[in-house]
C-alpha positions as CSV (number, residue, x, y, z in Angstrom):
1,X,76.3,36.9,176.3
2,X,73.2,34.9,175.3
3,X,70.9,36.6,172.6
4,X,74.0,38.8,171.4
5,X,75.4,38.0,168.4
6,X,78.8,36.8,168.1
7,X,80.9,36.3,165.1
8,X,83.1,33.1,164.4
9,X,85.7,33.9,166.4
10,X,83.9,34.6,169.4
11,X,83.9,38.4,169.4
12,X,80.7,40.8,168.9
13,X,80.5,42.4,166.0
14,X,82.0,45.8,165.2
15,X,79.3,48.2,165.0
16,X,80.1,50.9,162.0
17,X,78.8,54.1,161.1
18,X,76.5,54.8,158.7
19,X,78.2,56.6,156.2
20,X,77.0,60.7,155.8
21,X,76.8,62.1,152.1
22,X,80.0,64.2,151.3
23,X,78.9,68.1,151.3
24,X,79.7,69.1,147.9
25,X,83.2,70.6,148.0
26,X,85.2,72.2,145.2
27,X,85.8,69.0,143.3
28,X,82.2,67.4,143.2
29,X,80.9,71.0,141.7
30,X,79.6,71.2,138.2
31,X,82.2,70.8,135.4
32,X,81.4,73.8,133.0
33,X,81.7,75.7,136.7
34,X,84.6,74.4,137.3
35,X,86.3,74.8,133.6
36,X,85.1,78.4,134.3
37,X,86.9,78.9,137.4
38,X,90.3,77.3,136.3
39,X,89.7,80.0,133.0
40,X,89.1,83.1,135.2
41,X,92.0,81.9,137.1
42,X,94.0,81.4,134.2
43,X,93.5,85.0,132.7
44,X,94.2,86.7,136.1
45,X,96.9,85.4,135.7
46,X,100.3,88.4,135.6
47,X,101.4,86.9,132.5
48,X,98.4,86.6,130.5
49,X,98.2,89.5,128.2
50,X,101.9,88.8,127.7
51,X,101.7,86.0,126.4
52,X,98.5,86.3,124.4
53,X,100.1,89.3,122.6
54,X,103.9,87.7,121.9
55,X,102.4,84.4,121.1
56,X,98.9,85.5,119.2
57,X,101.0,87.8,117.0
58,X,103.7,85.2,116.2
59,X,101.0,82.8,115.1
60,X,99.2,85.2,113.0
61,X,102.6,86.1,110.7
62,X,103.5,82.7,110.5
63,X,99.9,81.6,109.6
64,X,100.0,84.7,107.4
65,X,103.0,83.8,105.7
66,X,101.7,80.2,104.9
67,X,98.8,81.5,103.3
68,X,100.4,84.9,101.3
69,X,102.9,81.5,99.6
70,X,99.6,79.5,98.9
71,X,97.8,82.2,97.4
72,X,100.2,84.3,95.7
73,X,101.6,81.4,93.2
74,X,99.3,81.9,90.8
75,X,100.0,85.5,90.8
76,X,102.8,85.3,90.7
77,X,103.4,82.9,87.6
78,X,100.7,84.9,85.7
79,X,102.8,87.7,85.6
80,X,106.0,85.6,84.6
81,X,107.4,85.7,87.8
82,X,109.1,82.5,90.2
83,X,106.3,81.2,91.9
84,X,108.0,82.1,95.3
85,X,108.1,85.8,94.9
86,X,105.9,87.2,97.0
87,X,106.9,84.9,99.3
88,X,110.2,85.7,99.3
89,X,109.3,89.6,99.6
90,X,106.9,89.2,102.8
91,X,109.7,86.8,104.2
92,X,112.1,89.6,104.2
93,X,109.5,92.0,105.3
94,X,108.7,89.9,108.2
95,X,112.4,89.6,109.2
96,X,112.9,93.4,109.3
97,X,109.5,93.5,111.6
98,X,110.7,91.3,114.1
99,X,114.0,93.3,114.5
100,X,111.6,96.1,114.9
101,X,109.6,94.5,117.2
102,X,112.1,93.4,119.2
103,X,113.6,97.4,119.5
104,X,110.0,98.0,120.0
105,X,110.5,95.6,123.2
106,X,113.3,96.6,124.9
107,X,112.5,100.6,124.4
108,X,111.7,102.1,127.7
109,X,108.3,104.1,127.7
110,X,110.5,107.6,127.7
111,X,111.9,106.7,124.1
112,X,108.7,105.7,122.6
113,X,107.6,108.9,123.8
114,X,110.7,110.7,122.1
115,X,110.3,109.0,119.0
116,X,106.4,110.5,118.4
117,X,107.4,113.4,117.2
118,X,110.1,112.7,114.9
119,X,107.7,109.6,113.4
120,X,105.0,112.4,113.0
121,X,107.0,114.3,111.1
122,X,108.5,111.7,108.7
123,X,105.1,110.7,107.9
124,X,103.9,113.9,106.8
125,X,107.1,114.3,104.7
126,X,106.6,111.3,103.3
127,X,102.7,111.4,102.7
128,X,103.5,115.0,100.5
129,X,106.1,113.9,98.2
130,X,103.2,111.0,97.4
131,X,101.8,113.9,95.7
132,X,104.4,115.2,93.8
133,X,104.8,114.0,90.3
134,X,107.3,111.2,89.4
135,X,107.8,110.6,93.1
136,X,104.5,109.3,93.8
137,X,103.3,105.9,92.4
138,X,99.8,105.0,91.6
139,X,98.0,101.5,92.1
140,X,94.8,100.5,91.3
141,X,93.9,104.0,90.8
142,X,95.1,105.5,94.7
143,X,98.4,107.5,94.4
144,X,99.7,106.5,97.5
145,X,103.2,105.2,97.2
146,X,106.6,105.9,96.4
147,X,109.0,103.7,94.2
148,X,112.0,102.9,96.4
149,X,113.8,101.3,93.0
150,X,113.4,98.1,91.8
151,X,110.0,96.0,92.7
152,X,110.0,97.6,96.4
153,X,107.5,100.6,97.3
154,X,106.8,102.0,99.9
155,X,103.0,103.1,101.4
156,X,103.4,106.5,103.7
157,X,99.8,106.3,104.8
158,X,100.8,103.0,107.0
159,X,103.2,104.9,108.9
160,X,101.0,107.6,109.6
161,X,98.6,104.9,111.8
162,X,101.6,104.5,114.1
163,X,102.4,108.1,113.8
164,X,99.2,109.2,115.1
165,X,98.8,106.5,118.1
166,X,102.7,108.0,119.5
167,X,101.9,111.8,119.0
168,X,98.9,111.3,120.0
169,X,99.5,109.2,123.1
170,X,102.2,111.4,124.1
171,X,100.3,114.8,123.6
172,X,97.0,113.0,126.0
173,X,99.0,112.3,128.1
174,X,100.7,115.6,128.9
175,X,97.4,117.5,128.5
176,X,96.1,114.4,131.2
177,X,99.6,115.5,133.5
178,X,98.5,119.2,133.3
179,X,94.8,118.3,134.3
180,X,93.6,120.1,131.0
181,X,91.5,117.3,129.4
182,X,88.5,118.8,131.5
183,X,88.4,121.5,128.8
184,X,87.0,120.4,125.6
185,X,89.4,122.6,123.4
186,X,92.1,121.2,125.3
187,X,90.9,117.6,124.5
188,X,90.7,118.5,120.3
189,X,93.2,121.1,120.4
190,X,95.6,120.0,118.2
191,X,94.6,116.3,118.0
192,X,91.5,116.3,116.0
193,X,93.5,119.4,113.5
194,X,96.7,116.9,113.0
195,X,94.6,114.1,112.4
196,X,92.6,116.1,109.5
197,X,95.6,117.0,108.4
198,X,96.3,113.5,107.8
199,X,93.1,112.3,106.6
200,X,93.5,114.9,103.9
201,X,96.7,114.0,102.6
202,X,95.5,110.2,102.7
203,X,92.3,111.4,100.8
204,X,94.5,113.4,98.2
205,X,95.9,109.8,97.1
206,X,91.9,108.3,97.0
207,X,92.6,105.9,99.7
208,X,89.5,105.9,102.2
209,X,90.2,102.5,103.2
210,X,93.4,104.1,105.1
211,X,91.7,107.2,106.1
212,X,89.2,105.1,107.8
213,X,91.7,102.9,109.9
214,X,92.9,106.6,111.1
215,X,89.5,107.9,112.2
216,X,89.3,104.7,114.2
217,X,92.2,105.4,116.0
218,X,91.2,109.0,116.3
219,X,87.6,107.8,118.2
220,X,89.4,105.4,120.1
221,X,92.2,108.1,121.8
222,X,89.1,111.0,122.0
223,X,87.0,107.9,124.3
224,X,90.1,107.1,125.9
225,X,90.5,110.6,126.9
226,X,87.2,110.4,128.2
227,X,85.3,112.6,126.1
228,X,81.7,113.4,126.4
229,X,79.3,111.9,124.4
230,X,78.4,115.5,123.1
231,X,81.8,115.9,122.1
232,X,82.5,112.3,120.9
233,X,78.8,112.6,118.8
234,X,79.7,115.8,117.4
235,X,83.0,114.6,115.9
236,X,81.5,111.3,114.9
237,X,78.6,113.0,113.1
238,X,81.3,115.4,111.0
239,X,83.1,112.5,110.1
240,X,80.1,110.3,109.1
241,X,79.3,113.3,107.0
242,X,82.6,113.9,105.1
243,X,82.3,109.9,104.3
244,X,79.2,110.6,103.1
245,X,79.7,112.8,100.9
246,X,83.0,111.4,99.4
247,X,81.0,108.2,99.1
248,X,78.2,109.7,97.3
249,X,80.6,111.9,94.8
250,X,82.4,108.7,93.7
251,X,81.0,105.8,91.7
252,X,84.1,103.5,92.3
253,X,82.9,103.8,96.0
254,X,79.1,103.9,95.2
255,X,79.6,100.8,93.6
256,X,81.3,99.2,96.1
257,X,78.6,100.0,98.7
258,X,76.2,98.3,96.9
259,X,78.5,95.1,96.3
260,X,77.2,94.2,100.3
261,X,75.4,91.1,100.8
262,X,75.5,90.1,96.8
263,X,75.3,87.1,95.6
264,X,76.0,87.5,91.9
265,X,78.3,89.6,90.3
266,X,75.7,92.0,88.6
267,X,75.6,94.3,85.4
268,X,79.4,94.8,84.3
269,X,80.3,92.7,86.7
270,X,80.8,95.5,89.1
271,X,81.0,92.9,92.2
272,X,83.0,90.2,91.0
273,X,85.6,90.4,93.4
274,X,82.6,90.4,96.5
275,X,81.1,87.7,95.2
276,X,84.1,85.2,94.6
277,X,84.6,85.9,97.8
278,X,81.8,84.5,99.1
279,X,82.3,81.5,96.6
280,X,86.0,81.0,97.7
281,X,84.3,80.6,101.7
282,X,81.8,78.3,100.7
283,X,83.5,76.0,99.0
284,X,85.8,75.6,101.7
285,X,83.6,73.6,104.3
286,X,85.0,72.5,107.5
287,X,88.5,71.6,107.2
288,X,89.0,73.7,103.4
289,X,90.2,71.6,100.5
290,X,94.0,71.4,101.9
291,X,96.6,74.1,101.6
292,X,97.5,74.9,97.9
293,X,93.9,73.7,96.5
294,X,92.2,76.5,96.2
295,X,90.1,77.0,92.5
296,X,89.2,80.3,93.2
297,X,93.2,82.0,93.3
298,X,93.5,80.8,89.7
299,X,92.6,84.4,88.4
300,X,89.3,84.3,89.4
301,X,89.4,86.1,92.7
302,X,91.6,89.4,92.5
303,X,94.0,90.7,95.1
304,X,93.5,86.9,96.5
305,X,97.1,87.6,98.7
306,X,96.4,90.8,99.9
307,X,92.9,92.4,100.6
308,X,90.7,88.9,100.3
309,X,93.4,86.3,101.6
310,X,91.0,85.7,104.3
311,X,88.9,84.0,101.9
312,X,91.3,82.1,100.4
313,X,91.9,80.4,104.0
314,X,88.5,79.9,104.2
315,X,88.9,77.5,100.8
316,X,91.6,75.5,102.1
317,X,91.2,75.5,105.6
318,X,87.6,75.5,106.0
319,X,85.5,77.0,108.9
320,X,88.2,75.8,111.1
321,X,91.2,77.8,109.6
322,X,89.0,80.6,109.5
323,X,87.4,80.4,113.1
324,X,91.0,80.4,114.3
325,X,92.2,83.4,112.7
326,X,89.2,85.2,114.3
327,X,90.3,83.4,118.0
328,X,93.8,85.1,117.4
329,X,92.5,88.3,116.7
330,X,90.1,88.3,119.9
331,X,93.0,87.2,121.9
332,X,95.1,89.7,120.5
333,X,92.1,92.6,121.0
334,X,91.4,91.2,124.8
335,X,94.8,91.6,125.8
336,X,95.9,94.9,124.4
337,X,92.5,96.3,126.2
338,X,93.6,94.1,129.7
339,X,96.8,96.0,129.2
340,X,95.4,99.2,128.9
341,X,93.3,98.9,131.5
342,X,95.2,98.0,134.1
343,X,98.4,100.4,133.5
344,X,98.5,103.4,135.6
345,X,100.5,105.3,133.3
346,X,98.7,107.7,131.0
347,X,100.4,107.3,127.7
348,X,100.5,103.6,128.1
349,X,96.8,103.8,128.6
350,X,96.3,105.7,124.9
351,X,98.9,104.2,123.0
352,X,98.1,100.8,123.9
353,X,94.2,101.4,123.9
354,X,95.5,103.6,120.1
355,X,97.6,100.2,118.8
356,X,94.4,98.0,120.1
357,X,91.7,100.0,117.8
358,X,93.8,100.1,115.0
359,X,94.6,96.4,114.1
360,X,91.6,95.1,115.7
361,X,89.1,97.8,113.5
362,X,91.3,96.9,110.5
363,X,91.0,93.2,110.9
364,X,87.0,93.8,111.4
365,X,86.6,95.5,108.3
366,X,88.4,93.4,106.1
367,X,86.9,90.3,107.2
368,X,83.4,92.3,107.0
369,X,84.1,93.1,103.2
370,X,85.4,89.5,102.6
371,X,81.9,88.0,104.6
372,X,80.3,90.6,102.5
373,X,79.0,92.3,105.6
374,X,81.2,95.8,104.8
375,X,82.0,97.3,101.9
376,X,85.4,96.6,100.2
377,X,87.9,99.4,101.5
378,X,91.5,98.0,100.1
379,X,92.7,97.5,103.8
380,X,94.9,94.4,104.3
381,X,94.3,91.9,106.9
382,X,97.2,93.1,109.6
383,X,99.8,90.8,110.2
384,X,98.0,88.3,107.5
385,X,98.2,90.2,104.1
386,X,100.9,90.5,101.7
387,X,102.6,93.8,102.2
388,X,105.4,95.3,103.8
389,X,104.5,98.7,104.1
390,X,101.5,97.5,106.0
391,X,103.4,94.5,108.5
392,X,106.5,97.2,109.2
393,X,104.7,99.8,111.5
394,X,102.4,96.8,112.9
395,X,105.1,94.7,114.0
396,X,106.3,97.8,115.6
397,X,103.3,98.3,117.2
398,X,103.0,94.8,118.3
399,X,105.8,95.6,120.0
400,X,104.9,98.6,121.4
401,X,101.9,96.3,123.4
402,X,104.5,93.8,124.6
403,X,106.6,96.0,126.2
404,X,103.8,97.4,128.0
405,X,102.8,94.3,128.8
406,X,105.5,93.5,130.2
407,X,106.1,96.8,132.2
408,X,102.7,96.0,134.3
409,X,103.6,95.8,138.1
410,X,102.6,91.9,138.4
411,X,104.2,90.5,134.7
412,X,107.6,93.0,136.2
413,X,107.4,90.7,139.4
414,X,106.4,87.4,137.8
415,X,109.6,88.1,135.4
416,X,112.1,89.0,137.6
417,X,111.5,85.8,139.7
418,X,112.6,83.7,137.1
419,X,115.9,82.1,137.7
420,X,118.1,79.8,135.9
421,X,116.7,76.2,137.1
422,X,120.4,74.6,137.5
423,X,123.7,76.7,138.0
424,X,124.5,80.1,139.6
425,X,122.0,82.9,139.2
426,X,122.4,85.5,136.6
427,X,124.8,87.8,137.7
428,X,127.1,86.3,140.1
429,X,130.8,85.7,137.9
430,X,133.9,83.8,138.1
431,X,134.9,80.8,139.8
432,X,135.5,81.7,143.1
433,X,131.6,83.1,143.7
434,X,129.6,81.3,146.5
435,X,126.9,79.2,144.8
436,X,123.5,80.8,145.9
437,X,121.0,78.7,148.5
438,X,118.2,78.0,145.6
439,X,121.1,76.2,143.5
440,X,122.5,74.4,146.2
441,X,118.7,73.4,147.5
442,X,118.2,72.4,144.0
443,X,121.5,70.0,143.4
444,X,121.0,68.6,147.0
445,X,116.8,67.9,145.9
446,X,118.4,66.1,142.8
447,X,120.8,64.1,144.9
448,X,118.3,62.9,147.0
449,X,116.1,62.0,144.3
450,X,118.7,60.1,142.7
451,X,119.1,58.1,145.7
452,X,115.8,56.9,146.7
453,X,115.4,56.4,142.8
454,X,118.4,53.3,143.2
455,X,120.6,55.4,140.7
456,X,124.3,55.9,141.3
């Protein structure tokens, strides 16, 4: 046709579209957006608090143990003992805490609450023959432990944290059942009385680090419970009160509150330990000076592998060691609350919610007194710290949180569709039982892969 134009072999030119912008779709959307989204996905996830518990505990023991070897050497030669000691003695502790954990795990909720009382009970035994004389052992001027022959001691007050999460889990629980938690007596009545009971034979031996842990727990089962904030002020405010005054009647403890925020060690060197501290984190940097360099373990920092180990990671693993100590903590915290927010049974609620306040308030205030934030109360850093009176009942209580996390309706579901990838599926015996239709699918899947891949 003359005036259209023709290409070379004679035939018009195809006409094509003008291409339309792509409406932004799921994958042209903003990356942080995005990352967000596969995150929130990620911990919805059935599994998640699971794994964050089982896994974030793990690490923090083995991390734990790393550190209580590095900074317990020096220690350890200075009193003329193998460099390994300490080592040696959380090693075994550690052992005997995953056995427990593992019981802990495979317990059904009806055992755990069987076992309050009787825990309850051995605690307070325990805690009073601290008390009595050459039973009791003193250290560092708190009469809280008794000698169990040889180099091994035992602390009482540990047990009574997990002792008080169970009895009280259990007793919130039935009182929650019965609908009586809508009358305030019935809400203290006997919790708050039992707890007393305990702070007061904690505070016999001088140990308000302890008895602090325990009113944590207390405040965290009374706001589980729902408690009003009358109620919940009213018991706070008696409690801020007893501290106060046990405070302001010591001069040990007086001293120690005013070791916050110092930056030298003062007249008598009342804040030595506060301030080495401090030292031992700043000299650290970013990545630390490598595991086993630390200056400040060589008998200038005291109780460097128990109560300030945390600052002894700081030295040799720097703002990164530390920073990741915090993130397992945090992941620990989030997924005990997850868990006890999503059960729908009441004692899983308080004992997980119980377990949850007490390692994450005890990790806050040892890392406050180490950042010099807090005063210095003598707790450990759970799961971290040199001590097996103090990793025992936590491993335990560990536990305790993974087989709740386990027993949530979607992990249950998640779990029980795992099946052995190859092979017959678990339960079907002996030779002559039909292979199931998933194992023959997957042999016939392989077959054909091999196949198309040219493999004989």
């Amino acid at each position: 046709m003359p005036g259209s134009p023709q290409s070379r072999t004679g035939r018009p030119p195809v006409q094509r579209a003008v291409k339309r912008p792509a409406a932004p779709g799921p994958e042209h959307e903003n990356p942080v957006l995005r990352l967000h989204h596969r995150l929130r996905r990620a911990w919805d996830r059935p599994l998640t608090a699971y794994y964050l518990i089982s896994g974030g505990s793990a690490l923090i023991t083995v991390l734990g143990l790393v550190m209580v070897y590095s900074a317990s050497q020096i220690t350890a030669l200075q009193l003329s003992l193998p460099g390994s000691y300490f080592f040696r003695k959380q090693f075994l502790a550690a052992l005997i805490g995953a056995a427990l954990l593992l019981a802990a795990m495979r317990m059904p909720v009806k055992l755990h609450r069987a076992l309050a009382y009787p825990i309850l009970a051995g605690a307070v035994f325990l805690m009073i023959l601290v008390q009595v004389p050459g039973i009791g052992v003193a250290v560092n001027g708190n009469q809280n432990w008794i000698a169990l022959g040889g180099s091994f001691q035992i602390q009482p007050s540990e047990f009574g944290k997990l002792a008080l999460v169970l009895w009280g889990a259990d007793l919130l629980a039935r009182k929650q059942d019965k609908r009586l938690l809508t009358q305030w007596k019935h809400m203290l009545v006997p919790l708050v009385p039992a707890a007393f009971m305990l702070l007061g034979l904690i505070m016999l031996g001088g140990d308000m680090g302890t008895a602090i842990i325990l009113t944590a727990i207390l405040f965290g089962l009374l706001w589980l419970a729902g408690a009003p904030t009358r109620l919940f002020a009213g018991v706070l405010s008696i409690a801020a009160l007893l501290g106060f005054i046990l405070i302001k009647t010591s001069p040990n403890r007086m001293a120690r509150l005013n070791c916050i925020g110092a930056t030298d060690p003062g007249p008598g060197d009342s804040c030595w330990q506060a301030v080495h501290g401090i030292y031992a984190l700043a000299s650290g940097g970013l990545f630390g000076s490598g595991l086993g360099a630390s200056v400040e373990k060589w008998g200038q920092l005291p109780e460097a592998h128990t109560d300030f180990i945390f600052a002894v990671t700081g030295e040799e693993l720097g703002l990164a060691g530390t920073l990741s100590v915090l993130a397992l903590f945090a992941a620990l915290g989030y997924a005990g609350i997850r868990v006890a927010g999503r059960t729908e049974d009441p004692f899983v609620r308080y004992a997980a919610g119980g377990v949850t306040t007490w390692i994450t308030a005890q990790a806050v205030i040892n890392i406050g007194a180490v950042l010099g934030l807090l005063p210095i109360a003598g707790v450990p850093l759970p799961l971290f710290s040199y001590g097996g009176s103090a990793l025992l009942p936590t491993m335990f209580a560990v536990g305790l949180l993974i087989a709740f996390a386990r027993d949530e309706p979607g992990a249950r579901a998640a779990l029980a569709l795992r099946q052995p990838r190859f092979g017959r599926k678990r339960g079907t015996g002996g030779t002559g039982s039909k292979r199931s239709p998933r194992s023959w699918n997957t042999m016939r899947r392989r077959a054909s892969a091999a196949r198309s891949s040219g493999e004989r």
